[in-house]
C-alpha positions as CSV (number, residue, x, y, z in Angstrom):
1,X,105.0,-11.2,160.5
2,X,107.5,-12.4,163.4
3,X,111.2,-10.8,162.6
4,X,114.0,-13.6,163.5
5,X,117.4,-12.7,165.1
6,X,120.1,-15.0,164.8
7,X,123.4,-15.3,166.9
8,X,126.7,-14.8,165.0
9,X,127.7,-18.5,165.7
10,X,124.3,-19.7,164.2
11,X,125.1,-18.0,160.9
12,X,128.7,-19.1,161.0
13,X,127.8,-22.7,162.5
14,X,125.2,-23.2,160.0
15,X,127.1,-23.5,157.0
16,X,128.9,-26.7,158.3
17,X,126.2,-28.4,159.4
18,X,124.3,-31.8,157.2
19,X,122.0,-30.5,154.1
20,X,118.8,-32.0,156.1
21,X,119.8,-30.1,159.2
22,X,119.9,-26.6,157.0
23,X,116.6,-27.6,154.7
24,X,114.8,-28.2,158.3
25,X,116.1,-25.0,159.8
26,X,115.0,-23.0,156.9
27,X,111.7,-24.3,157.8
28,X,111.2,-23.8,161.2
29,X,112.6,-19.9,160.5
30,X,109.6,-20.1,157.6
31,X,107.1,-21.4,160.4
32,X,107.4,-18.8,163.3
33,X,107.9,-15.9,160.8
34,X,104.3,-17.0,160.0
35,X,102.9,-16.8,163.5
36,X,105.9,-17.4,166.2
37,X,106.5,-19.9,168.3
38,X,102.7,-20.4,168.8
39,X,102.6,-21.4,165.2
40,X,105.2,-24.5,166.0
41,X,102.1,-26.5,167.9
42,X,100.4,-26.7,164.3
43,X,103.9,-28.9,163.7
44,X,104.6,-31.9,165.9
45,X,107.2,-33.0,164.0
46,X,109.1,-30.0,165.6
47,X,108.3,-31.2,169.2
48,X,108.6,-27.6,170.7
49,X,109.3,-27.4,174.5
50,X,110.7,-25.1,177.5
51,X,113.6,-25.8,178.5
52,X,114.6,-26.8,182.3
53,X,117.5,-24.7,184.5
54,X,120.1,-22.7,183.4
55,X,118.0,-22.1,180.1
56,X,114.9,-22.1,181.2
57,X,113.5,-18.6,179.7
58,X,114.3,-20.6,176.6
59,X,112.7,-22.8,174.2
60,X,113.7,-26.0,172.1
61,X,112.6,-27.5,168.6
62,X,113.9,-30.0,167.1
63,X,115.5,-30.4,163.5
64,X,115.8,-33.8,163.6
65,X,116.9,-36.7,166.0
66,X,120.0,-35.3,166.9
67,X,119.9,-31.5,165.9
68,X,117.8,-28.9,167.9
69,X,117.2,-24.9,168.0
70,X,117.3,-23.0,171.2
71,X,115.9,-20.0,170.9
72,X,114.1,-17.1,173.4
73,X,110.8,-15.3,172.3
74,X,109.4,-11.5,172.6
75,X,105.8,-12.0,172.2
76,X,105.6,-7.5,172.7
77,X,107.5,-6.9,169.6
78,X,107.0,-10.2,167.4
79,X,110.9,-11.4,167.7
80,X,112.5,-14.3,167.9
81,X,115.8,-14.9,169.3
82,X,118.0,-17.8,168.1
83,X,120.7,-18.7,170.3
84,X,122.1,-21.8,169.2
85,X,121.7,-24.9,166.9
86,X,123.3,-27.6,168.8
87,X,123.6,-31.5,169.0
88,X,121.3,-32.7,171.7
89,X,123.4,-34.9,174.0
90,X,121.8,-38.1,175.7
91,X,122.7,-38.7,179.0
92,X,123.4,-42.8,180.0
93,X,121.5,-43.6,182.7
């Protein structure tokens, strides 16, 4: 059993985001508590990747179109680190 750590703004943050956004959340936390991140690749619907420059020890799922978890892993100790839930914003080309 994986044992998830979330940042204070997460908790706080949280709260005000949409109903679908908190139901999908609660999910993801059910799915890597189950086996970690590893366990996300059983769920494409999560469409888990590594992030790119400044955050790129980090990790990315989405919650929906718009929402997405950012999140670090310690595969030695079976944590996971939640650092932010956050809008994605798209870039105009």
């Amino acid at each position: 059993m994986w044992k998830i750590y979330e940042a204070k703004d997460v908790t706080k943050g949280l709260k005000k985001m949409p109903k679908q956004v908190q139901q999908k959340y609660k999910a993801w936390v059910e799915v890597v508590k189950n086996g970690g991140a590893r366990n996300l690749r059983n769920f494409p619907g999560f469409r888990d990747e590594k992030l790119k420059g400044d955050l790129r020890e980090c990790r990315s799922s989405r919650l929906n179109i718009q929402y997405r978890v950012v999140y670090t892993e310690n595969k030695k100790v079976k944590e996971v680190y939640v650092l932010k839930i956050t809008p994605h914003k798209y870039e105009e080309v």
